[in-house]
DSSP file (Angstrom, degrees, kcal/mol; ACC not computed):
  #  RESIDUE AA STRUCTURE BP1 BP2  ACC     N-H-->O    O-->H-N    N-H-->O    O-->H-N    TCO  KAPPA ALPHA  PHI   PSI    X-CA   Y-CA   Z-CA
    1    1 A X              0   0    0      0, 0.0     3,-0.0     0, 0.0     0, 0.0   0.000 360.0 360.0 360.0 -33.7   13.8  -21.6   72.5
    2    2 A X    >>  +     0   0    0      1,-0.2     3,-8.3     2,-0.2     4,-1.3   1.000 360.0  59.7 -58.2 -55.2   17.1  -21.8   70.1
    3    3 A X  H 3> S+     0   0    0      1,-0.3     4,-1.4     2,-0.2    -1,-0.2   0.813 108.5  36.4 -68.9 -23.3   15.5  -24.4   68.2
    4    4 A X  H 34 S+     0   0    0      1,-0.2    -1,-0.3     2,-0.2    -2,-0.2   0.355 106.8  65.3 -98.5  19.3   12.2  -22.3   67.0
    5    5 A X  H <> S+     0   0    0     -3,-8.3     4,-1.8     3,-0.1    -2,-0.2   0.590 100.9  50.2-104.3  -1.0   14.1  -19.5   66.6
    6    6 A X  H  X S+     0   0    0     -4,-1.3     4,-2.4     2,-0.2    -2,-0.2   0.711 108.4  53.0 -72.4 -29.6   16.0  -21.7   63.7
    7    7 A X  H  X S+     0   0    0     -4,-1.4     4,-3.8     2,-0.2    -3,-0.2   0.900 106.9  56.0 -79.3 -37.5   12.5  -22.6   62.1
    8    8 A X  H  > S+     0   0    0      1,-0.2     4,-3.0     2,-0.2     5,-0.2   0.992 111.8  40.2 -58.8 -67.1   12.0  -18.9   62.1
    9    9 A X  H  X S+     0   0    0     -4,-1.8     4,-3.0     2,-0.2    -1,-0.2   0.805 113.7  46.8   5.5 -81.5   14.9  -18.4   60.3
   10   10 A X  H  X S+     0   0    0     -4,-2.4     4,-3.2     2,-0.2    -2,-0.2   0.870 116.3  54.1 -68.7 -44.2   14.7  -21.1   57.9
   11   11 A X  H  X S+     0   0    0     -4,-3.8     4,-1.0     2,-0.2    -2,-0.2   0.899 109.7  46.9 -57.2 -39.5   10.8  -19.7   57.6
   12   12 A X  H >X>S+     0   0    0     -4,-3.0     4,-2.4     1,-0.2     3,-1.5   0.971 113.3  46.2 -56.4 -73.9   11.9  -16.2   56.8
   13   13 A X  H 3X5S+     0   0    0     -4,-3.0     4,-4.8     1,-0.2    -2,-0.2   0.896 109.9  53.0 -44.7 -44.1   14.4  -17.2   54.3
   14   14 A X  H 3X5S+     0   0    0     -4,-3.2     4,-2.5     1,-0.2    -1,-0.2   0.941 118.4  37.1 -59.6 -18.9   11.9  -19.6   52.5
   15   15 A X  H <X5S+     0   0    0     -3,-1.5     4,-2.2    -4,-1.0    -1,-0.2   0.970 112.3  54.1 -81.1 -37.5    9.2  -16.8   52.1
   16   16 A X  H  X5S+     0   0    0     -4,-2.4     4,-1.5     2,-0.2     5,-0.3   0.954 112.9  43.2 -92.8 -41.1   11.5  -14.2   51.5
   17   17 A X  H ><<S+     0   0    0     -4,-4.8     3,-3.8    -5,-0.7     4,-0.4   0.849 115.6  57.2 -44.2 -67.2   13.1  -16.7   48.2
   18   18 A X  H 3X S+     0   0    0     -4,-2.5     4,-2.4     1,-0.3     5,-0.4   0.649 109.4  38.9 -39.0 -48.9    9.2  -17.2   47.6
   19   19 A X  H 3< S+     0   0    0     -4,-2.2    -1,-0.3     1,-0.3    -2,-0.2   0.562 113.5  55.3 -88.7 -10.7    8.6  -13.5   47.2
   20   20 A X  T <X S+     0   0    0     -3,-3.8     4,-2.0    -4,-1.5    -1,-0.3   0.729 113.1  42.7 -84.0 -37.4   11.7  -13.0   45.3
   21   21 A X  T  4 S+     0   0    0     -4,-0.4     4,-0.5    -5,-0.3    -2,-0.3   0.820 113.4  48.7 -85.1 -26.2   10.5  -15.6   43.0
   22   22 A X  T  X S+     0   0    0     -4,-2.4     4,-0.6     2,-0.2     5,-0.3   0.300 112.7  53.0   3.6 -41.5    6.9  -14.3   42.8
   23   23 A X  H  > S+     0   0    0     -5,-0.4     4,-3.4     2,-0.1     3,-0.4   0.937 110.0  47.1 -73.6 -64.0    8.6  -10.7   42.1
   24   24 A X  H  X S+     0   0    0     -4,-2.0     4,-1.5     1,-0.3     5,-0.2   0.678 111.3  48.5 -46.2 -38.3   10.6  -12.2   39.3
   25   25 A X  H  > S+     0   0    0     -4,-0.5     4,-2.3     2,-0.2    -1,-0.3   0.881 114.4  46.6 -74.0 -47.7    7.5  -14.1   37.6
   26   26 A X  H  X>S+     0   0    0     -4,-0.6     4,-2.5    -3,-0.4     5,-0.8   0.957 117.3  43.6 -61.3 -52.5    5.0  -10.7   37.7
   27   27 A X  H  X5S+     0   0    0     -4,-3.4     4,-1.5     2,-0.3    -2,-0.2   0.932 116.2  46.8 -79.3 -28.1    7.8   -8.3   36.4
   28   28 A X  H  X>S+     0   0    0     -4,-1.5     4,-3.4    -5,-0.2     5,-0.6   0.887 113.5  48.7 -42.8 -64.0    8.9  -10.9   33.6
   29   29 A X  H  X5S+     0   0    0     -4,-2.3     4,-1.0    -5,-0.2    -2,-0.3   0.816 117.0  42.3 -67.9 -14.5    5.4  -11.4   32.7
   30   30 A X  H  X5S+     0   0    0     -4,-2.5     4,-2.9     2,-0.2     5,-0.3   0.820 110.8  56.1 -62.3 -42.5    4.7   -7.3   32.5
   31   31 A X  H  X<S+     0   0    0     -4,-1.5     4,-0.7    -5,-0.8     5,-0.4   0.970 111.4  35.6 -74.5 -48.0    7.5   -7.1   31.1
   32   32 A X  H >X5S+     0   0    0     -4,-3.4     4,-3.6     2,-0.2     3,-1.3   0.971 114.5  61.4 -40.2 -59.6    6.3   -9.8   28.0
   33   33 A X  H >X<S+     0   0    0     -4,-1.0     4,-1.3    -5,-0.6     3,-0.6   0.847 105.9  50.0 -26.4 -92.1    2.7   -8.2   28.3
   34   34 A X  H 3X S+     0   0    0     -4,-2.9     4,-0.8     1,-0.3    -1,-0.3   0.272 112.0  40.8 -38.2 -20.9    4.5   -5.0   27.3
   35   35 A X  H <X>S+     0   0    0     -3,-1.3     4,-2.2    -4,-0.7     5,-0.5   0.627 109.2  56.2 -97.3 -51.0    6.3   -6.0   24.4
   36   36 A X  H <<5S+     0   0    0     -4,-3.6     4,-0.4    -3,-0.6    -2,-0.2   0.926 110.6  47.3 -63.6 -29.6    3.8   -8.0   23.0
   37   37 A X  H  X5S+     0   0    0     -4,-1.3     4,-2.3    -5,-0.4     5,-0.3   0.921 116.0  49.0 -80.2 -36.4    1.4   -4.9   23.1
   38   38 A X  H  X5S+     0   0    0     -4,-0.8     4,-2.5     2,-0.2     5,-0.2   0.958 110.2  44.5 -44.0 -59.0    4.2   -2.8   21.6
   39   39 A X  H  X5S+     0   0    0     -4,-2.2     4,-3.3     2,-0.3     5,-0.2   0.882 111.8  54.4 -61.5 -37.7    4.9   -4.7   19.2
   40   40 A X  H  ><S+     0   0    0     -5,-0.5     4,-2.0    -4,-0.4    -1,-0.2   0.969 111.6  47.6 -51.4 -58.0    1.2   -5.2   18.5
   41   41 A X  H  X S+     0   0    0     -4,-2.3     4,-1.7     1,-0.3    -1,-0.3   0.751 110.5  49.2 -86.6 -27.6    0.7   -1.5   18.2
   42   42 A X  H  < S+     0   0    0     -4,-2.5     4,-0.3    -5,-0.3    -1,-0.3   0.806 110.4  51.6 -96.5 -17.9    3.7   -1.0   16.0
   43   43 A X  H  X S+     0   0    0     -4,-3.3     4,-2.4    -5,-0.2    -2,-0.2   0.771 114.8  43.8 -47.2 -50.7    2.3   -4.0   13.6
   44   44 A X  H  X S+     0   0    0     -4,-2.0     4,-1.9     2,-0.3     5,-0.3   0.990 112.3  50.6 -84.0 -63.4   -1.2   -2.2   13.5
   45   45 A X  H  X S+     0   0    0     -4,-1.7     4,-0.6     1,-0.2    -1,-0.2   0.853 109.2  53.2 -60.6 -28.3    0.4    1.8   12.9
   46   46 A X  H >> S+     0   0    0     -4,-0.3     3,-1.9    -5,-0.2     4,-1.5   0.972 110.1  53.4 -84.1 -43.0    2.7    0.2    9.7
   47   47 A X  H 3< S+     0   0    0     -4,-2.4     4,-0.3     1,-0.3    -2,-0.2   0.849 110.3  44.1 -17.4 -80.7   -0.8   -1.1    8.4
   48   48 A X  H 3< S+     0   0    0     -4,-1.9    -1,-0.3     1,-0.2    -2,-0.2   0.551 112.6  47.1 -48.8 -18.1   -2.3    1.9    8.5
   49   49 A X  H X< S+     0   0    0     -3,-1.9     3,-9.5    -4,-0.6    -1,-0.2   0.890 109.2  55.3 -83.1 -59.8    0.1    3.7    7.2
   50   50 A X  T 3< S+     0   0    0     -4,-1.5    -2,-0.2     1,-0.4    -1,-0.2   0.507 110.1  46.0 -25.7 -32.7    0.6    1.2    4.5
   51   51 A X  T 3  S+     0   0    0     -4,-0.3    -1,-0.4    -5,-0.1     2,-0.3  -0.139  80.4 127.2-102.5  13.0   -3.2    1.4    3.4
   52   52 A X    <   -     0   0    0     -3,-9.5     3,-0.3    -5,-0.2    43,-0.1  -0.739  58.5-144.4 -76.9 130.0   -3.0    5.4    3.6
   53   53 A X  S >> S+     0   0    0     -2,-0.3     3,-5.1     1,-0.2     4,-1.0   0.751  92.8  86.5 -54.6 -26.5   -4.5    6.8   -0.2
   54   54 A X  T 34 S+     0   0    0      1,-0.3    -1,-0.2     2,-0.2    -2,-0.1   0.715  81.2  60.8 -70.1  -6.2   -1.8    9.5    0.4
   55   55 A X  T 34 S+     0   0    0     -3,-0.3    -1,-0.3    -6,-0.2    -2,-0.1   0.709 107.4  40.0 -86.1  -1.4    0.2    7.0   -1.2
   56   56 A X  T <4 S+     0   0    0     -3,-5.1    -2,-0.2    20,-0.1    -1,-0.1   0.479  84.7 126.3-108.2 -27.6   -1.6    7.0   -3.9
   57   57 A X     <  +     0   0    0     -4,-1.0     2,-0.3    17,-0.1    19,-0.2  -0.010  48.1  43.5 -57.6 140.7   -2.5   10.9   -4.7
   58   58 A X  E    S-A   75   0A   0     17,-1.7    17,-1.5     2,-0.1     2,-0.3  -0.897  87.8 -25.8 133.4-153.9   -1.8   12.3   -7.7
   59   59 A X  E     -A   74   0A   0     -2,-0.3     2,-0.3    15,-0.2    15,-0.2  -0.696  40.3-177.1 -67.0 145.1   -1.7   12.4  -11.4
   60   60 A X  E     -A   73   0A   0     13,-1.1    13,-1.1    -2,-0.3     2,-0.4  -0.801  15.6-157.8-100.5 145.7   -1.5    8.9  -13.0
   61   61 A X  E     -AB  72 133A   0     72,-2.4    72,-1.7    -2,-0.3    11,-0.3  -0.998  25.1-103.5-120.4 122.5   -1.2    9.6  -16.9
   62   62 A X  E     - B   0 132A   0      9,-2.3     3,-0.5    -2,-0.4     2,-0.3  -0.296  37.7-138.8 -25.2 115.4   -2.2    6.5  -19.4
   63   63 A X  E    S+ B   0 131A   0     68,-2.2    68,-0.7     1,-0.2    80,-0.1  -0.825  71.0  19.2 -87.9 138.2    0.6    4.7  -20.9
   64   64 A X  S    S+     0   0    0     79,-0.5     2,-0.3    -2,-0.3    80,-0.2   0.661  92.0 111.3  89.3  41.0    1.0    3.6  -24.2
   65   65 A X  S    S-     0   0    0     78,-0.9    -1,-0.2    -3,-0.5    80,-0.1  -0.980  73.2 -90.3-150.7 164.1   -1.5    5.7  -25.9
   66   66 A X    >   -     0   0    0     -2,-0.3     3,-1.9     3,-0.1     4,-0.4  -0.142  42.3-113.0 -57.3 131.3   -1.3    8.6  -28.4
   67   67 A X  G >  S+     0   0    0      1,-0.3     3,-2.3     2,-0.2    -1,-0.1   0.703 113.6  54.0 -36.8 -56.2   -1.2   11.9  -26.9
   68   68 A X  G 3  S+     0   0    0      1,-0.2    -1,-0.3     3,-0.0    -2,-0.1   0.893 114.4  45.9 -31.2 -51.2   -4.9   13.2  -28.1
   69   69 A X  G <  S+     0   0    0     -3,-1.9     2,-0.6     2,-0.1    -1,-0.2   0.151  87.5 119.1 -94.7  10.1   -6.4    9.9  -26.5
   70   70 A X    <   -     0   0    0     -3,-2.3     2,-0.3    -4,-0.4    -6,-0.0  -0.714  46.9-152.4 -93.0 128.0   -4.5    9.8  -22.9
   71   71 A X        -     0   0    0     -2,-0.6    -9,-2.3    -8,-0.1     2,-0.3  -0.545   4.9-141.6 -80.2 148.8   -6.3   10.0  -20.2
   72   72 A X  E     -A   61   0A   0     -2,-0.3    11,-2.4   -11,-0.3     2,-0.5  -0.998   4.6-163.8 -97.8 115.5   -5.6   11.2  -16.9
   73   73 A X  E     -AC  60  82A   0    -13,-1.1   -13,-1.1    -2,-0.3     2,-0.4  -0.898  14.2-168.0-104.6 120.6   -6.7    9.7  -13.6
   74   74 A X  E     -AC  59  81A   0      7,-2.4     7,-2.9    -2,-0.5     2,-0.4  -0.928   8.7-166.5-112.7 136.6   -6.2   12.6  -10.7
   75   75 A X  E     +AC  58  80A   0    -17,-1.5   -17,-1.7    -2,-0.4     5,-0.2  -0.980  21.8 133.0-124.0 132.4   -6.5   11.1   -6.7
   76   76 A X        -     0   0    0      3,-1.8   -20,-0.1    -2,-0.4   -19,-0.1  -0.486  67.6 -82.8-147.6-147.9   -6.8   13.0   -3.8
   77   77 A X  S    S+     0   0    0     -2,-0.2    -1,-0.2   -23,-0.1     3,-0.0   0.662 126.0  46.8 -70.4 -46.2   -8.7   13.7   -0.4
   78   78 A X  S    S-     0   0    0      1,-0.1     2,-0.2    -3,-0.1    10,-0.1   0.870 119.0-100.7 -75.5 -22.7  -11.4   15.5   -2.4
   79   79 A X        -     0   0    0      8,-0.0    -3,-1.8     2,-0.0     2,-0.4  -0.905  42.1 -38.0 171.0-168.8  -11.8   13.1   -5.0
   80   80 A X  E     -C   75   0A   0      8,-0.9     7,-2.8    -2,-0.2     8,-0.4  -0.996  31.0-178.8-126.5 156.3  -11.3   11.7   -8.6
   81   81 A X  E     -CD  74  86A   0     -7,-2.9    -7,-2.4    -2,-0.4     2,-0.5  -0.977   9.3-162.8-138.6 143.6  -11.1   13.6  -11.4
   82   82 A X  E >  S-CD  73  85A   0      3,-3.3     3,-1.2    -2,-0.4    -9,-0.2  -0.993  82.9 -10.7-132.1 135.7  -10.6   11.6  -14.7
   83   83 A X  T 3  S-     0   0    0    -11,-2.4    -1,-0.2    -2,-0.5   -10,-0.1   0.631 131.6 -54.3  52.5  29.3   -9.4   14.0  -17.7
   84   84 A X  T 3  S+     0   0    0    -12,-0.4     2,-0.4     1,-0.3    -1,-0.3   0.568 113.1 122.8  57.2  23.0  -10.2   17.3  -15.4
   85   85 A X  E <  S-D   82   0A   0     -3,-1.2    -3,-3.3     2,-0.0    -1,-0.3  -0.986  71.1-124.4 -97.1 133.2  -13.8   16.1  -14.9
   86   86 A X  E     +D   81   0A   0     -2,-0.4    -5,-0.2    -5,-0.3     3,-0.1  -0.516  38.5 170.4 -69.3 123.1  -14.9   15.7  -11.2
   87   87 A X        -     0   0    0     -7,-2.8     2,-0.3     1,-0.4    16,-0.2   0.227  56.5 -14.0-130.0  24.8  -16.1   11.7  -11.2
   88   88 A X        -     0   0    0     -8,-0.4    -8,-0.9    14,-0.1    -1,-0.4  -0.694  55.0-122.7 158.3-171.3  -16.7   10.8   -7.2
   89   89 A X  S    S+     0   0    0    -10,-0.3     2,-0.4    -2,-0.3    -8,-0.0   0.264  85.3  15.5-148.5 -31.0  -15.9   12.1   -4.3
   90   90 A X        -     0   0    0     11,-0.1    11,-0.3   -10,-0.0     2,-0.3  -0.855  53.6-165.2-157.8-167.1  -13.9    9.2   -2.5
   91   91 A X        -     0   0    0     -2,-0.4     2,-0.3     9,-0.1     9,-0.2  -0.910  20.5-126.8-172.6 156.3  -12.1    5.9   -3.5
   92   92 A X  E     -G   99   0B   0      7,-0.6     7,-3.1    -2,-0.3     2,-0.3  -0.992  20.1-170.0-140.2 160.3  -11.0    3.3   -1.4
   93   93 A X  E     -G   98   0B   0     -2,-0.3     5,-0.2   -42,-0.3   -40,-0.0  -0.971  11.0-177.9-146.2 129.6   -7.6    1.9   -1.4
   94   94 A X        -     0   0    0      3,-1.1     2,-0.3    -2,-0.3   -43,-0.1   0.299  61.4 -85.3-108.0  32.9   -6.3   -1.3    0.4
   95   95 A X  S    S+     0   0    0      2,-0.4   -43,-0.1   -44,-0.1    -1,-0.1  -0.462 124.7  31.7 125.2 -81.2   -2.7   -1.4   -0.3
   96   96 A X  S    S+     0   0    0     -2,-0.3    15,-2.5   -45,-0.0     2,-0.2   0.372 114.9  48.9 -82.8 -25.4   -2.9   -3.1   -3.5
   97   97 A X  E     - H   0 110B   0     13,-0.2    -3,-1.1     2,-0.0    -2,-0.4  -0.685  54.2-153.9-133.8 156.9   -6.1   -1.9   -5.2
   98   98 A X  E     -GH  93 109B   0     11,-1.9    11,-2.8    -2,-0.2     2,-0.5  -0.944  18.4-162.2-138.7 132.8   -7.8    1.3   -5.8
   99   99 A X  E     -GH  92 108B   0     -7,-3.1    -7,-0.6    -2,-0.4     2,-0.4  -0.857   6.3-174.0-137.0  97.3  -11.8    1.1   -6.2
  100  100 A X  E     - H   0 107B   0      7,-1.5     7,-1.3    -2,-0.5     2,-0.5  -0.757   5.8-164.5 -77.3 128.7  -13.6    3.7   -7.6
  101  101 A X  E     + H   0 106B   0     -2,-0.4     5,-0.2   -11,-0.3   -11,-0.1  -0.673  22.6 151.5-121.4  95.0  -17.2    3.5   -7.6
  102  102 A X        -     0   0    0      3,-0.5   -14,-0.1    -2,-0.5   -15,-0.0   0.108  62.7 -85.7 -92.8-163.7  -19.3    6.1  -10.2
  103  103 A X  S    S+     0   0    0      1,-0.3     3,-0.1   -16,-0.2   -15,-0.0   0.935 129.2  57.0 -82.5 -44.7  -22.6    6.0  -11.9
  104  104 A X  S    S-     0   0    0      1,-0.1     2,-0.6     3,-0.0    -1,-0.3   0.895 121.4 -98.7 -70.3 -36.1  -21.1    4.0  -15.0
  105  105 A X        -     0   0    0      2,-0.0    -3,-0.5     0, 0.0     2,-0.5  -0.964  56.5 -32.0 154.6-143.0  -19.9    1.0  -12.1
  106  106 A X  E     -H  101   0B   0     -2,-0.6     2,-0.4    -5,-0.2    -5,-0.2  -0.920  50.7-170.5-128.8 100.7  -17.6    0.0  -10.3
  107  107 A X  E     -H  100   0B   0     -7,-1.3    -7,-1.5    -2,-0.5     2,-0.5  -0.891  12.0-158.8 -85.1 109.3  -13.5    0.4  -12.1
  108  108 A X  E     -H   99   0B   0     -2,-0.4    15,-3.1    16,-0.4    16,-1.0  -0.839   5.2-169.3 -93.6 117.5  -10.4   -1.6   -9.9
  109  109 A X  E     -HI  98 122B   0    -11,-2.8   -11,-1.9    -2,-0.5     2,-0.5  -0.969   9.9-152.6-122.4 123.0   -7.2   -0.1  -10.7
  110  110 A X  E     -H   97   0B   0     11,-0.8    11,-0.3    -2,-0.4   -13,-0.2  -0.891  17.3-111.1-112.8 152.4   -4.3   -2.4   -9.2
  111  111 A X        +     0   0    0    -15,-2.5     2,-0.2    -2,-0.5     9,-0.2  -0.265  49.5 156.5 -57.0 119.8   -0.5   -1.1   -8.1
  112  112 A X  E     +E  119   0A   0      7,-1.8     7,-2.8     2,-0.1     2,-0.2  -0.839  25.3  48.9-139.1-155.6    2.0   -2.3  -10.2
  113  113 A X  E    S-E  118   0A   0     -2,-0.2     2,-0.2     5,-0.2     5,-0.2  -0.424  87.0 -75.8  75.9-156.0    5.6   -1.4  -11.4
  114  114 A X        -     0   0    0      3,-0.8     3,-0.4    -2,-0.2     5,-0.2  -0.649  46.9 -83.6-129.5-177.8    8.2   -0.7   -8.6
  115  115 A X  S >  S+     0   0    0      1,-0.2     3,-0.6    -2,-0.2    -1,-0.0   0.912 133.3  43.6 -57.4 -60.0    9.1    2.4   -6.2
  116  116 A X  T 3  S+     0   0    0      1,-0.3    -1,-0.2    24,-0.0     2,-0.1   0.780 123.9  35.0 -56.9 -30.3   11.1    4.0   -9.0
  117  117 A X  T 3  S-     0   0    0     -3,-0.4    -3,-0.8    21,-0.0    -1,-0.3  -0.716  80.6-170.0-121.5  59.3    8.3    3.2  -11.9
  118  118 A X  E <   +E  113   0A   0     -3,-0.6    16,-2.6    -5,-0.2     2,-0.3  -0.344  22.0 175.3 -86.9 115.3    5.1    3.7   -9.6
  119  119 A X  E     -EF 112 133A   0     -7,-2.8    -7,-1.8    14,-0.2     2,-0.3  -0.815  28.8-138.1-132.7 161.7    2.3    2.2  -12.2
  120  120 A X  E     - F   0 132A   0     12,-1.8    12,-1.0    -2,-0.3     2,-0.4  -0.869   7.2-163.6-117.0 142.9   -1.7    1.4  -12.3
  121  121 A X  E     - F   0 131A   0    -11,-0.3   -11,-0.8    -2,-0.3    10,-0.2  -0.992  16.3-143.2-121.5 120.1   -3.2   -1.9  -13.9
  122  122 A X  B     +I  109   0B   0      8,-2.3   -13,-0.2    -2,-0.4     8,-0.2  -0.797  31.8 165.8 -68.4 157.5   -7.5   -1.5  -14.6
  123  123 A X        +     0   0    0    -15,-3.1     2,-0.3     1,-0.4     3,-0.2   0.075  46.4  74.7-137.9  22.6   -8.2   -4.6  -13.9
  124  124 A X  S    S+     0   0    0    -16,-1.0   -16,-0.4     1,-0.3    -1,-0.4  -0.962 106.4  22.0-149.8 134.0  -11.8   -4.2  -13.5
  125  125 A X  S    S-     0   0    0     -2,-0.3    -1,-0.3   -18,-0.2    -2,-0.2   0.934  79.3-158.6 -29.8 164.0  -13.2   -3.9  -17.0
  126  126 A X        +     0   0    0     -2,-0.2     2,-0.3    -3,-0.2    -4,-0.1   0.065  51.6 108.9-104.2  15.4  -10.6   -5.4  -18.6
  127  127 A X  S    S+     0   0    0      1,-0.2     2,-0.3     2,-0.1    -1,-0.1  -0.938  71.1  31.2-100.7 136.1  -11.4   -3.8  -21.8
  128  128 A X  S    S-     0   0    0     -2,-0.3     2,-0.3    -3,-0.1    -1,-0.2   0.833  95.5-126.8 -51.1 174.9   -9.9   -1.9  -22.9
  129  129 A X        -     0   0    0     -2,-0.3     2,-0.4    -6,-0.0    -2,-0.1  -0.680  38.7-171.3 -97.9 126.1   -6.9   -2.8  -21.6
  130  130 A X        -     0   0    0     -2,-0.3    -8,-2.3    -8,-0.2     2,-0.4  -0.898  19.5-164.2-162.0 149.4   -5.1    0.3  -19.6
  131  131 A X  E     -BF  63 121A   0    -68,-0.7   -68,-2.2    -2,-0.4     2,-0.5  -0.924   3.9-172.3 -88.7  81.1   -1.9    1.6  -17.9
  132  132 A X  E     -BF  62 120A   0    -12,-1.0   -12,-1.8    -2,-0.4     2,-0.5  -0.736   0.9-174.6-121.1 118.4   -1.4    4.3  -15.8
  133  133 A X  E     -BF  61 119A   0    -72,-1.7   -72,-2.4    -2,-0.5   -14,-0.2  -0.912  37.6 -97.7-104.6 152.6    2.1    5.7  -14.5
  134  134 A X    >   -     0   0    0    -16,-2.6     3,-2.5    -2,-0.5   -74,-0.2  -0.281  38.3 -97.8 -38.6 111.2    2.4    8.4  -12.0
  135  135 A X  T 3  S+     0   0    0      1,-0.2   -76,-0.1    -2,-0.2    -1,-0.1   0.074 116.9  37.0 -13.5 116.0    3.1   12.2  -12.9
  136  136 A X  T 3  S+     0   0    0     -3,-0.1    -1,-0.2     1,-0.0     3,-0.1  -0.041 106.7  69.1 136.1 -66.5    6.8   12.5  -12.4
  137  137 A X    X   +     0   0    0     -3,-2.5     3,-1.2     1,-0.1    -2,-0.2   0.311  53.8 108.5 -79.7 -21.4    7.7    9.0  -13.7
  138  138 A X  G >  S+     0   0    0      1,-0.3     3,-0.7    -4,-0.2    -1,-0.1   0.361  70.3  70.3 -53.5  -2.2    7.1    9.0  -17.5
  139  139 A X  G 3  S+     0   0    0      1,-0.2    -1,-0.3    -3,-0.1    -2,-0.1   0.297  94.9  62.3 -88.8  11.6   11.0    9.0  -18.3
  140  140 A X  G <  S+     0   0    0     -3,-1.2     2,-0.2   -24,-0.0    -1,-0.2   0.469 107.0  31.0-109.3  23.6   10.7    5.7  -17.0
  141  141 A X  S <  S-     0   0    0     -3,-0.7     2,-0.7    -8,-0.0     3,-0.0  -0.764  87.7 -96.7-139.7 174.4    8.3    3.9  -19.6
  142  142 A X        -     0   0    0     -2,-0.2     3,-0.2     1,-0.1     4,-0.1  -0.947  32.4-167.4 -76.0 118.5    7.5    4.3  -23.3
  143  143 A X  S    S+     0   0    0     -2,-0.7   -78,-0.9   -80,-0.1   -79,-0.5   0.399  90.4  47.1 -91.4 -12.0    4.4    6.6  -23.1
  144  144 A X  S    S-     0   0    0    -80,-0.2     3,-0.1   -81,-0.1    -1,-0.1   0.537 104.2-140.3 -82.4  -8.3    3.8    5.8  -26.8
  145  145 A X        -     0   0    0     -3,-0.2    -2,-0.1     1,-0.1   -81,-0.0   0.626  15.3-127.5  18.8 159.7    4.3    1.6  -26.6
  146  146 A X        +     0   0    0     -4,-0.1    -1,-0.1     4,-0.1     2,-0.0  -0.647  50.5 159.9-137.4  71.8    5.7    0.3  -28.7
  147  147 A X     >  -     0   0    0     -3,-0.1     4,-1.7     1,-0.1   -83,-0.0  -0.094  58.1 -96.3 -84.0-174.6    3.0   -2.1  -29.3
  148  148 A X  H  > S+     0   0    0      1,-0.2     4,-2.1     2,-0.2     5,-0.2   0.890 127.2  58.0 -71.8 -26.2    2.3   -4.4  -32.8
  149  149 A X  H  > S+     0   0    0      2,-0.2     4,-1.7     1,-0.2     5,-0.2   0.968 104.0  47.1 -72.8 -53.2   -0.2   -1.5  -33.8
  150  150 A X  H >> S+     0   0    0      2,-0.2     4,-1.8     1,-0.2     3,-1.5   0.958 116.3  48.9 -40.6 -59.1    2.7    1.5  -33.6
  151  151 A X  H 3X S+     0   0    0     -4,-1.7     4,-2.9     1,-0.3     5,-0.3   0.858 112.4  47.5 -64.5 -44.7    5.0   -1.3  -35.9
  152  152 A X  H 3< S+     0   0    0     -4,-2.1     4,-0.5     2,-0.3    -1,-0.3   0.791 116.6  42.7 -72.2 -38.4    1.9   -1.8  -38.4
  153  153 A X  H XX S+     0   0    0     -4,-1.7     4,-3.4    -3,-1.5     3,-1.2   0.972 113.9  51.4 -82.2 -79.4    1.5    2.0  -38.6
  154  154 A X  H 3X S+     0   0    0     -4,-1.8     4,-1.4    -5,-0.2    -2,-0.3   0.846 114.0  41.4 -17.0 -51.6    5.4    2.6  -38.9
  155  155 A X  H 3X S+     0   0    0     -4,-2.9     4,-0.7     2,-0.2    -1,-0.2   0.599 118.5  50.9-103.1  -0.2    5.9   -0.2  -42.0
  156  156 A X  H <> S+     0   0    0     -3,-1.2     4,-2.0    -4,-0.5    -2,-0.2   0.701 110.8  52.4 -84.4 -38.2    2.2    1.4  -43.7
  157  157 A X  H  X S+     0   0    0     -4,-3.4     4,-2.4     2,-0.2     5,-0.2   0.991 113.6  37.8 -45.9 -76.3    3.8    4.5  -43.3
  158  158 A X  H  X S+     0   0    0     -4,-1.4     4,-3.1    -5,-0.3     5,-0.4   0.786 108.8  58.8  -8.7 -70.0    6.8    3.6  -45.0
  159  159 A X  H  X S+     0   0    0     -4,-0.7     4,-1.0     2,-0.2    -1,-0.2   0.933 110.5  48.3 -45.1 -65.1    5.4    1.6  -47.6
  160  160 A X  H >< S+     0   0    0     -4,-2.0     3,-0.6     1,-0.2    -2,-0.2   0.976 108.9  49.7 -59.1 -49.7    3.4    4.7  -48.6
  161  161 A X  H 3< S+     0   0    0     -4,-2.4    -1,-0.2     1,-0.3    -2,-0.2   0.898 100.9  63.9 -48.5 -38.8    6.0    7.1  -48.7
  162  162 A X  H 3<        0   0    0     -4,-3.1    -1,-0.3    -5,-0.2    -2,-0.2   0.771 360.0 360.0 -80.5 -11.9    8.0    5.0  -50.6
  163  163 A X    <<        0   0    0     -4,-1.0    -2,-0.2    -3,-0.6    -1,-0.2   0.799 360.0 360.0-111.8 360.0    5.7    5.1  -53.7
């Protein structure tokens, strides 16, 4: 009788490690599961945010042309409005790129500058060439350039004046 009450024993303890090691493997693996879906979910919400237009909304003003001839690009929920004229209804914006699409085609305005200098590139035409910073920001650019056509106008100015 002693001696199968030793195997019982020795049988309890091995099941009861078993089921300790078996606990340990499930709650390790939840517990990975869980992290990896967290993590997942906290990948996926900075996306979105990251691709929210609201990052985008606002005035943008033309750089580096003369005040008469600057345009203004306005983004919003409702819409775009390009000089105060209503021109679509929506935009889409993936990060980097802004795509407006109207009756004249399809315009691709990409993000440049930095956080402090928050800037627009067309790049779709590419003629003319144009430059857009955010409302706000214009103390950080020349909003007149000071391209070779200002210098040519500047030493023809001159020229005349002096004769």
């Amino acid at each position: 009788m002693m001696a199968s009450q030793g195997k019982f024993k020795t049988n309890v303890k091995r099941h009861s490690l078993m089921t300790r090691i078996t606990f340990y493997k499930y709650a390790f693996s939840t517990a990975f599961a869980l992290l990896a879906v967290g993590f997942s979910l906290l990948l996926y919400f900075s996306y979105q945010d990251y691709v929210h237009p609201r990052h985008v909304y606002g005035k943008w003003i033309e750089i580096g042309t003369p005040k008469y001839n600057t345009e203004v690009l306005t983004l919003n929920a409702n819409g775009v409005w390009r000089n105060g004229r209503f021109v679509t209804t929506q935009f889409d914006f993936n990060g980097q790129e802004i795509t407006i699409q109207t009756g004249n085609g399809i315009a691709i305005y990409q993000l440049s500058g930095t956080f402090e200098s928050p800037q627009l590139k067309r790049v779709n035409p590419k003629m003319p060439l144009q430059r857009f910073i955010k409302q706000g920001y214009e103390h950080t650019v020349d909003m007149e350039g000071s391209g070779s056509a200002n210098n040519r106008r500047a030493v023809l100015s001159q020229h005349f004046k002096e004769k």
